[in-house]
N, C-alpha and C positions, 0 to 999 in steps of 0.2 A: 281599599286601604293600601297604601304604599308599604312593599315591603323595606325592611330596618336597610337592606341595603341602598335602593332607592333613597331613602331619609337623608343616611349619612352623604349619599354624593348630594341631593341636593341643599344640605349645610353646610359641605364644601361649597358650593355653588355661591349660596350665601355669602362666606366667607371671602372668598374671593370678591365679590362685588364689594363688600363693604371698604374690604384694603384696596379697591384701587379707586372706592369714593374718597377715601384718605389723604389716597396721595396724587388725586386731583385739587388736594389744598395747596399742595407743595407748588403748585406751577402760578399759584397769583404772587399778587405781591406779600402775601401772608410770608413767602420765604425770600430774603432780601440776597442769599448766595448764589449768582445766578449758575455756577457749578455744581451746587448743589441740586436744581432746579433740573440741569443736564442728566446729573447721576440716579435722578429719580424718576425720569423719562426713562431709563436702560433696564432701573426694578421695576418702573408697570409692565415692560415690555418683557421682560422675564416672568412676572407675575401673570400675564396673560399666554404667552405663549406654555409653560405648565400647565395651566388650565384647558386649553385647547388638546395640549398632546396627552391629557388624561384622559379626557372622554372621547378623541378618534382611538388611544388604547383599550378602554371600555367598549367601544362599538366594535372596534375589529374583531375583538377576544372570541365571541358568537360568532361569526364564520370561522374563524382559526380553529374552535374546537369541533365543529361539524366536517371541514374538512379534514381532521386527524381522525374523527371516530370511522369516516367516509372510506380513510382509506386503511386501517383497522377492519374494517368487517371485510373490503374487498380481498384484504391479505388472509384474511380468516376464512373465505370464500376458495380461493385458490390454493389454500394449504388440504381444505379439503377435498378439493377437486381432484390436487398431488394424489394425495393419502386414494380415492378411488379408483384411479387412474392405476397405482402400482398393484392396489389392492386386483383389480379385473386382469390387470399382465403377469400378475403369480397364478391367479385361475387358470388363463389360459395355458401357460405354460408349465403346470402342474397334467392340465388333459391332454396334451401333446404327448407327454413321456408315459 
């Protein structure tokens, strides 16, 4: 079963399709302005390009946050590394004196 997020983008998806089966009426003779006919060539192509720049934003998001958690743990790694590093040069230099 699709999760509720899943759903919603693909009734966006939906939606989408259906508005640019719309205003694939607008390009017959059904609209008699042919500037009009121009200005709604420029909203499919707006309508479509949204729709594209949503879901390569949706797809990217998934490596964007693996590589921020990626480099979160390596920082988290290397802080502790710091922290045993001074921790072992206070030892030793505590059995020196």
């Amino acid at each position: 079963m699709p999760t509720k997020y899943e759903q919603r983008l693909e009734i966006f998806d939906n939606l989408t399709i259906l508005g640019l089966t719309y205003i694939l009426l607008c390009f017959t003779e059904f609209a008699f302005d042919p500037v009009a006919r121009y200005k709604m060539g420029f909203v499919m192509i707006i309508i479509v390009i949204q729709n594209v720049a949503i879901h390569i934003g949706l797809i990217s998001l998934d490596p964007i946050m693996r590589i921020k958690e990626m480099f979160k743990n390596r920082y988290a790694y290397w802080r502790r590394a710091k922290e045993w590093l001074t921790r072992l040069k206070d030892k030793r230099e505590k059995n020196i004196f």
